[in-house]
N, C-alpha and C positions, 0 to 999 in steps of 0.2 A: 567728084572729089570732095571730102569732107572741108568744110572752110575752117574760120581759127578758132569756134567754138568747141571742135572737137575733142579739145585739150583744157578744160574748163573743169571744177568741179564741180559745179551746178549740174545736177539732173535737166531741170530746165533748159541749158543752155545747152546742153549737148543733146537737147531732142530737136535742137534746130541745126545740129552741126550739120547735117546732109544735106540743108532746106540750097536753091542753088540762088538766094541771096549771099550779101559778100559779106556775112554778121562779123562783126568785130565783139569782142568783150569791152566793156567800157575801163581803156587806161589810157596812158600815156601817149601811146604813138599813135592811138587812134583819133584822140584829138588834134594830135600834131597834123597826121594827114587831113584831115577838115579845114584845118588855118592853110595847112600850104595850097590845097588844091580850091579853095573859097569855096565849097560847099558845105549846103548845112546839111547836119543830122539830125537824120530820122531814130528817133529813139525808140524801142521797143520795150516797154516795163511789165513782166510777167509773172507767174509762177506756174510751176510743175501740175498744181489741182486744181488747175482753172477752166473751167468748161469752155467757155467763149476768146481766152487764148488759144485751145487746140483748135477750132473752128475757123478761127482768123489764118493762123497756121495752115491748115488744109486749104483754105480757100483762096488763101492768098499767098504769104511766103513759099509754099510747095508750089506753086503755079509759074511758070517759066516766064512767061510770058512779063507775069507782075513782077517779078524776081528782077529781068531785064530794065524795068521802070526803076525802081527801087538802086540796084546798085548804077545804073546809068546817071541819077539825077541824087542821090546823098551820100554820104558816110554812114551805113545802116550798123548802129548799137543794138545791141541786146543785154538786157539787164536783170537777173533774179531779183524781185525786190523782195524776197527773202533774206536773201545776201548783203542787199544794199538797200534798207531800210530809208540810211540817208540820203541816198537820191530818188526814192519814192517818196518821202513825204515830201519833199520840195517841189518834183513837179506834179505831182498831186495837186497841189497847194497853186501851183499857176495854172494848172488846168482848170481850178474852180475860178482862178481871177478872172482868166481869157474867155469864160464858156459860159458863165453863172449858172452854173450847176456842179452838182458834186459828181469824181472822179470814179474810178476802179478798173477795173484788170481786165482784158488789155489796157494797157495806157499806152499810146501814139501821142509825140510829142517832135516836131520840129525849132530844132537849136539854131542860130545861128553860131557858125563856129568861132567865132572871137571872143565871145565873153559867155558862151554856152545856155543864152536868154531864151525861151521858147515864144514865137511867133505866132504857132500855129498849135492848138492841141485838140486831141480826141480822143476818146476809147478804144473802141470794136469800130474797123470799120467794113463794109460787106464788099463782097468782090462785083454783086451786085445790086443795081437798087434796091435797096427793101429796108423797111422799117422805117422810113421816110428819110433815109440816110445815101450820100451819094455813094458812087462805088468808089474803092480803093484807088485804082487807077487814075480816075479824073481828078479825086482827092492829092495825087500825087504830081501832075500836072501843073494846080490850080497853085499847088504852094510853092513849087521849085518856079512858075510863072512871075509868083507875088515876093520873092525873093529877087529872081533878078530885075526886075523890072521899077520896084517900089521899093526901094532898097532905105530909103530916108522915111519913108513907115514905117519902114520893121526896125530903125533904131530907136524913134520917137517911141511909137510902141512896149519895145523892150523896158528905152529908158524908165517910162513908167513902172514898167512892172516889178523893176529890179528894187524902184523906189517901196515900192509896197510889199516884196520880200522882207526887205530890210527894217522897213517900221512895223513888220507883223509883228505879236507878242513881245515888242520891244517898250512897252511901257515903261514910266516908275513906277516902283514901289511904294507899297503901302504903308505909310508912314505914322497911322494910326493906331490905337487900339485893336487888336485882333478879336472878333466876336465869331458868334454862330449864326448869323446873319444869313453868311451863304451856306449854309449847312440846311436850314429851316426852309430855306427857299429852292436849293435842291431837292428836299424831303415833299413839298409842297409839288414841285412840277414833275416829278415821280408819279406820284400819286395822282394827277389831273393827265397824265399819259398812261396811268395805269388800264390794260383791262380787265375788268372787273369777272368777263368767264371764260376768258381764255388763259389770264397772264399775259405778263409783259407787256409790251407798248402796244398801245390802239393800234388797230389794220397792219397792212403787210408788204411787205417782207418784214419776218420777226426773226430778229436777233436776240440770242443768250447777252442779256446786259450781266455780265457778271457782279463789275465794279457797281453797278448799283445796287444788286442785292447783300454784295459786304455791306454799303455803307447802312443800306436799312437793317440788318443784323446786328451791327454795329450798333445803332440808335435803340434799337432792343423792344421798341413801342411794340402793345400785339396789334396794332395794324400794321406796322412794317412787318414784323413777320410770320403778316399771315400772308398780306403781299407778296412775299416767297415763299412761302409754303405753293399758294396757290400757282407760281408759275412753274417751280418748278415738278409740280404732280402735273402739269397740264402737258409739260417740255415732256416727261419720260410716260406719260400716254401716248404722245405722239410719233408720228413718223421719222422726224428728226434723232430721234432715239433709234439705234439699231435693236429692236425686237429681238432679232436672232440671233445678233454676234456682239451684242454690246458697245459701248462708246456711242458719242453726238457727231451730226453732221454739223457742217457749219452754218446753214440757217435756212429758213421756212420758207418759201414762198408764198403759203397762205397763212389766216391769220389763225389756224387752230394746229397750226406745229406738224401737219401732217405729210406734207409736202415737201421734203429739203432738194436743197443745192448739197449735192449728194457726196462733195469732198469732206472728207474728215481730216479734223486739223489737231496736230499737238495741242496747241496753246487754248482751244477750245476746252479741251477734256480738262487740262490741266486745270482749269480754272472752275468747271462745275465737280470735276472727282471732290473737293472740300466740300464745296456746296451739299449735295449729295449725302458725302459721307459723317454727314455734322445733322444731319435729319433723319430721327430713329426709323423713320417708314420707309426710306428711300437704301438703306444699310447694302441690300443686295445688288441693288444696281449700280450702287458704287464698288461693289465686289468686282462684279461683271466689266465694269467700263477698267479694273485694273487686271482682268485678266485677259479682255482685249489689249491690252497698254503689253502685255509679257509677251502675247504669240503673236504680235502685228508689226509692233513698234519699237521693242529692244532688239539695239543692235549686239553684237557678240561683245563688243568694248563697256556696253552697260548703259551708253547713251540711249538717248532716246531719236528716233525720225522724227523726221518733221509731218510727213502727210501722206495720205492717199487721195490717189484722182478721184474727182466724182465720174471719171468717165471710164468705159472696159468696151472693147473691141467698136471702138469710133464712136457708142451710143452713151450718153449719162443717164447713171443710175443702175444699167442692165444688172448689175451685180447682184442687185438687191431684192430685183421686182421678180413679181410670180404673177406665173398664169395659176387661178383654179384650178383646173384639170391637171396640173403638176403635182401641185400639194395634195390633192386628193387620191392622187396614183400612189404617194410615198409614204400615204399613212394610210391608217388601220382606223374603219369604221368607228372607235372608240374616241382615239385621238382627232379626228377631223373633226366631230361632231362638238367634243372640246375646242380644238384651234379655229374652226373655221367661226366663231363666236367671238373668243378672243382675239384674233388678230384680225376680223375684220373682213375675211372672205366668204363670209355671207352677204357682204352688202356690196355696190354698183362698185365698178374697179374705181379706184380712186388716181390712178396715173394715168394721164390725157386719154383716159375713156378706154384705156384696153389691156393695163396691167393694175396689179395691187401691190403696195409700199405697208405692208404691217404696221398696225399700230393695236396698240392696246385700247379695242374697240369699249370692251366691257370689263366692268370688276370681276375677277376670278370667283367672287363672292354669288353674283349672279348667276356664271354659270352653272357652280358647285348649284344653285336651286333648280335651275330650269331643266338641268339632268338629271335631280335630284341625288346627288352623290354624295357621299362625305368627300370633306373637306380636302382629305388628304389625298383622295382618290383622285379629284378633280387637279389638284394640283402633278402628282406622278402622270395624269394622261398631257400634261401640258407640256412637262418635260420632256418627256419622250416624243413629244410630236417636235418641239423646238429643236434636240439635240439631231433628228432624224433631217429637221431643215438644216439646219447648220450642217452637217455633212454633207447636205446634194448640196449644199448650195458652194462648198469649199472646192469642188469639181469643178466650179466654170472658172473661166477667168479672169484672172483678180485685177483690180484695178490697179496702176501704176503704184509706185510706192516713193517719195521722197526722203531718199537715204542720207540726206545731210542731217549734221547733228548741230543743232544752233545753240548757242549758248544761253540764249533770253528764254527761248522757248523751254528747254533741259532745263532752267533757273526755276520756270514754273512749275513745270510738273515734278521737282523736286521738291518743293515747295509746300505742294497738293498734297503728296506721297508722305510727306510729314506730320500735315497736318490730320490725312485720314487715318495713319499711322493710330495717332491720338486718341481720335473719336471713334473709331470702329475699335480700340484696343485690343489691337493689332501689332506691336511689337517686331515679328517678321517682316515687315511691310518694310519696313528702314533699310533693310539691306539692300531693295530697287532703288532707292535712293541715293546710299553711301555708295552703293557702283556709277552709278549716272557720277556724282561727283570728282568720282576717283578718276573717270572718265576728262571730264573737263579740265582737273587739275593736270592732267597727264597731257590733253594735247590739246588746249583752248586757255591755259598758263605756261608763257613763257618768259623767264625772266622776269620775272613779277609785271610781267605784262600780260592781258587778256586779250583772246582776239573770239570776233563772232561765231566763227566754224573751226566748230574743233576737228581734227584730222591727225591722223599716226603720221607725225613731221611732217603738214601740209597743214597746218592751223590757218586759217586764213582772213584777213579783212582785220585792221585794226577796232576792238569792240566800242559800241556804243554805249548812249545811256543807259538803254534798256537793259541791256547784258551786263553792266556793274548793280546796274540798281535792284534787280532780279536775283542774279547770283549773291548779293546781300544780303536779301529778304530768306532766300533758301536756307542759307546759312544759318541764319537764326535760329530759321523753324528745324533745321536739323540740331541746334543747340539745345533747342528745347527737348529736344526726345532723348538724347545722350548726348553726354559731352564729349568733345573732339580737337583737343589741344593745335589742333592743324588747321581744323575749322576756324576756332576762333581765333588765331595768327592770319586768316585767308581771310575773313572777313573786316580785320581793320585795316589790312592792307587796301582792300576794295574800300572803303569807307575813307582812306586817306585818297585814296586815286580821285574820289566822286572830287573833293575838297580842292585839291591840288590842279587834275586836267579837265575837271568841266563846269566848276561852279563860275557863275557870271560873279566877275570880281565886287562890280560896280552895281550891279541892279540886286542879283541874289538868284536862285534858281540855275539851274543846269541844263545846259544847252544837251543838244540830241550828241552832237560830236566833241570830240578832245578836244583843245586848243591847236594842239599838233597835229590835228586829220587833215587830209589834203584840202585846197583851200576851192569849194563850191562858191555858188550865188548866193547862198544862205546860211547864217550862222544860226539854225532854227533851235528854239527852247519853248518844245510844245510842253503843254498843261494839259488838253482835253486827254479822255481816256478814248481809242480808237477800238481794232479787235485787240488790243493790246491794254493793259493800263497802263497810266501815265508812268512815265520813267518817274519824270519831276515827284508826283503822287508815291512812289512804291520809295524811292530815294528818300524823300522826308521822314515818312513811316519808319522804316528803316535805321536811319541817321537819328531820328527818336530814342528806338529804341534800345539800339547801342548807346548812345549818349546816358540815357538812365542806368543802362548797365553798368558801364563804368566810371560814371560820374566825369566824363567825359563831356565839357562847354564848347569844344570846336563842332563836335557835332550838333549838338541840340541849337547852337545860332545857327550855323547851316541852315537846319532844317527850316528854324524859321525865317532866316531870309527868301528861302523857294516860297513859303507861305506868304510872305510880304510881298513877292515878286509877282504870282499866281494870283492874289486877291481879286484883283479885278476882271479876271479871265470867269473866279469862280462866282463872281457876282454876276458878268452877265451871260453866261454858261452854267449855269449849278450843274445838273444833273449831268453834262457832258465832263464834270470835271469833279464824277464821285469821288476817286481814290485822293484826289487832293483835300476834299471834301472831308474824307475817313481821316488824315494824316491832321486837319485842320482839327477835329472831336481831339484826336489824342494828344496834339496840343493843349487844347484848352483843359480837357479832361484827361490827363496822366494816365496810362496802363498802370496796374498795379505789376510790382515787379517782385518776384520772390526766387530769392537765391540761396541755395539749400547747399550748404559743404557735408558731407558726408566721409567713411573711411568704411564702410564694410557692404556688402550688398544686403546683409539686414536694415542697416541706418536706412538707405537709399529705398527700399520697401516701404519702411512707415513714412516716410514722408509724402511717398509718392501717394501712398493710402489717403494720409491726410490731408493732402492736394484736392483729391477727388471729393472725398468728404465736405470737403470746405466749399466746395464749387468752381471748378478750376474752368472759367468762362470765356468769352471771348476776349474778353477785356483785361484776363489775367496772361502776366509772363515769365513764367518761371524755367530756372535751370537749377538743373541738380550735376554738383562741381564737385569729383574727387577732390580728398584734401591734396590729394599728393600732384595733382594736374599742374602741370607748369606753362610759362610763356603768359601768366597771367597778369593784369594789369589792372590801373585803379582801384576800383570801389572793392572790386573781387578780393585783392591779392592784400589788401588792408584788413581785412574781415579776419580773427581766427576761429582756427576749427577748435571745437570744444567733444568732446566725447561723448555719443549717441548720437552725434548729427547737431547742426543749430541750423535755423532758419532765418532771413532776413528779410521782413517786406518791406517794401518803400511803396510810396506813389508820389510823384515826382521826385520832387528833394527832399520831400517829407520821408525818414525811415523810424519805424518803430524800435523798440529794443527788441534785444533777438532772443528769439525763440529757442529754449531747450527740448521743449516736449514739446511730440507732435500732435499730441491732442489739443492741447491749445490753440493752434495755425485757423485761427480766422481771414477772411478777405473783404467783411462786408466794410 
């Protein structure tokens, strides 16, 4: 009989509804039974494309036997930390106190039921010995043992740990002069973790640092970016790169990108599609990662999913890998002879000695010589050998798919969609965008309230930092490409909420949860960027650059109280705390902002000409504002329209006189 995860909207959690543990979802009366019956909870912390949760799952929650341990001796939770961000990063965060090591998925965390402290934490654990790790069962044992028995340990214990919950990132503020200090010194341990032939950080597991290659883009030096240039040509050579179907895995195992952890995640693509599509070499494959994004990932409502498994019929990765003898059955002497050069199946299998994972072994350029082809030739036998894989390969079966629609994550790739919008000029691109949004606003806004999972009247989970501070940012960048009188009503509304239910009154910076979210062990206000960037980071940036827009002073002190608050996190973290880092440059050094009113779609032509002309950078932010646009406010709605269009640039509080002609429209 199904247990009470059945009825969940987590994918996740309903892949354990059958498990014959006694899962409870983490609420109310699942606590209540832990206090009444004094036992503690085993907490379960997972997500849907997590290799080594399905693995813990099979080997242990599906096992009877373990099941019987498990509901006999706790109150077993299960928790999407998709869903529940805020109860992942906290016991995250005690997992590293209790363990001294760092955390991930599974997370295994024993609570005692009274004030929900964990005693006892772990990852993965095996059903049986291996990895130099005991088994599940004895594990289970050892802790409901050191529970009843040493009961004034586990408070003394706790006590401590709840102590260093609480003074975590609870500093003061910086009460100083604001400098670039920590920005130099981020830029500096970038660079001394830079590698220099592969990209990205020394040895392996290599992660897509997004947040760090904005901030070096940002900084604009040609050693910053060549420093991304270089990683990410090395990222879309590599295996991490889907050769065939497009989009990124979420990360390498070895240190030349060739080997991933084979889930594909929203917030991954979201965050390299700009990257990508903002680098004239890379144009196509940012094509490709947004025409994966249309047949993989939009759902009928316009949102976007969240993931696919790395795993398809119990194995990780099978999805992907080929045997030789397959691709050479499917193609045509012409095309192998091309493909098996370029992707790689000429050389020793590169997955654990018996399959191959594509990557873009060689420059197309080479082959075009060593077959001696023209160019174009070389390139039509590639395609037709690609499109001929990508059809056999569409035959097997696909890996799970995570059909929640989250609002942080949709915030991003909204965001992306914008920005490549932009730079690939691209224009159609906006309407995946303006659907995803219409999406959120329709079931992820209610009541001028936001929640994390949006849902056709099932919105769920009151939202976080990251989901105001994100759907912010999107906003913007969708101001930037056209204006949207709804948007920009959505967007101060979310900029009053950040002010209002999550700014620290007294230090500065914005806590992970509202003031009114239900009441945790921790009132946490993270800084660093994780796979995520910083709420705090994306909020300041943000709260920036509305505050210039409207001449808006509540925002722009916000923002720099997160930065006062943040200071010393970003002093002795730089580079784990790029985006704060980023929001700290545009502090000191003001975007330029340029605000263009217009009445006809000729006006809105030359400006937008003259935009380009001028050099419309990363550093620049401009909107182009029907005159006739209502709901407008400050700086905007002071400004009048004059006939042909007028222009207004500022940078900070500095604004020039305004521009009649567009030939004039300088930015330097």
């Amino acid at each position: 009989m199904p247990n009470r995860l059945a009825t969940e909207t987590s994918p996740y959690l309903r892949q354990h509804a059958d498990n014959p543990v006694d899962w409870w979802p983490w609420n109310a009366e699942a606590l209540a039974t832990a206090r009444a019956q004094d036992k503690p909870i085993l907490l379960s912390i997972g997500y849907s494309a997590c290799h080594w949760c399905h693995v813990m799952a099979q080997e242990s929650f599906e096992d009877e036997a373990t099941a019987r341990l498990m509901n006999e001796k706790f109150i077993c939770i299960k928790v999407d930390r998709e869903e529940r961000p805020d109860l992942d990063k906290i016991y995250q965060l005690a997992h590293q106190a209790l363990t001294r090591r760092g955390g991930g998925w599974p997370l295994t965390v024993f609570l005692a039921p009274d004030d929900l402290t964990p005693f006892y934490a772990g990852t993965y654990f095996p059903k049986e010995t291996r990895y130099g790790m005991p088994p599940f069962a004895y594990v289970l044992d050892q802790v409901r043992g050191f529970w009843d028995t040493r009961r004034d340990a586990v408070r003394a214990q706790n006590e401590t740990l709840r102590e260093f919950l609480a003074s975590y990132d609870s500093g003061e503020a910086h009460d100083g002069a604001l400098d670039d200090a920590p920005i130099r010194a981020a830029l500096a341990q970038i660079q001394r973790n830079f590698d220099s032939e592969y990209g990205g950080h020394v040895g392996a597991p290599k992660f897509p640092h997004c947040p760090e290659m904005e901030l070096l883009l940002d900084l604009g030096t040609p050693q910053a970016r060549a420093t991304v240039e270089l990683t990410l040509t090395r990222m879309a050579e590599g295996g991490i790169h889907d050769q065939i179907g497009g989009g990124f895995c979420r990360y390498s195992v070895d240190e030349r990108w060739e080997i991933p952890h084979f889930e594909k995640m929203l917030y991954d693509n979201a965050q390299l599609l700009p990257l990508y599509a903002e680098r004239a070499g890379h144009a196509s494959l940012a094509r490709d990662l947004i025409a994966w994004l249309l047949r993989e990932m939009t759902a009928p409502t316009g949102g976007f999913y969240s993931a696919l498994d790395a795993d398809s019929e119990h194995e990780e990765g099978k999805f992907y890998l080929w045997q030789r003898g397959e691709v050479r059955a499917l193609l045509d002497d012409e095309e192998f002879a091309a493909a098996e050069r370029r992707y790689g199946f000429d050389r020793p299998a590169n997955f654990e000695h018996h399959a191959w994972n594509p990557i873009a072994a060689v420059p197309v350029a080479q082959i075009t010589t060593e077959l001696a082809l023209a160019s174009s030739e070389a390139q039509a036998r590639l395609a037709r050998a690609r499109a001929k894989l990508f059809a056999a390969r569409a035959q097997r079966v696909r890996p799970g798919l995570d059909d929640k629609i989250l609002t942080a994550w949709n915030a991003l790739m909204i965001a992306g969609i914008a920005r490549a919008s932009r730079t690939l000029s691209a224009p159609p691109l906006m309407g995946l965008a303006d659907n995803a949004l219409d999406c959120l606003h329709a079931s992820a806004w209610r009541d001028t309230r936001l929640y994390a999972v949006a849902g056709e009247g099932a919105a769920r989970f009151p939202a976080y930092l990251d989901d105001h501070a994100f759907l912010l940012d999107a906003l913007l960048e969708c101001l930037r490409c056209r204006w949207s009188d709804r948007d920009f009503t959505w967007a101060t509304q979310l900029a009053d909420t950040l002010l209002e239910r999550f700014e620290d009154r007294e230090q500065g910076g914005f806590f992970f949860t509202a003031h009114d979210h239900e009441k945790l062990i921790q009132h946490s206000k993270p800084f660093a960027d994780e796979a995520l960037p910083s709420g705090n980071g994306v909020a300041a940036r943000a709260l920036l650059r509305l505050g210039h827009l409207l001449g808006e002073t509540r925002y722009l002190d916000a923002a720099e109280r997160a930065l006062r608050a943040a200071y010393a996190t970003m002093t002795q973290m730089p580079a784990a705390c790029a985006t704060l880092q980023r929001a700290l440059n545009d502090f000191l050094h003001p975007r330029t902002l340029v605000v263009v009113r217009f009445d006809s779609v000729e006006e809105n032509d030359a400006w937008q000409a003259a935009l380009v002309a001028a050099g419309n950078s990363r550093r620049v932010d401009a909107y182009f504002v029907p005159d006739h646009a209502g709901n407008l406010s400050g700086a905007i709605a002071a400004q009048t329209y004059i006939a042909g269009g007028v222009a207004y640039v500022c940078r900070g509080t500095q604004c020039d006189a305004p521009l009649h002609d567009a030939s004039a429209l300088r930015l330097a």
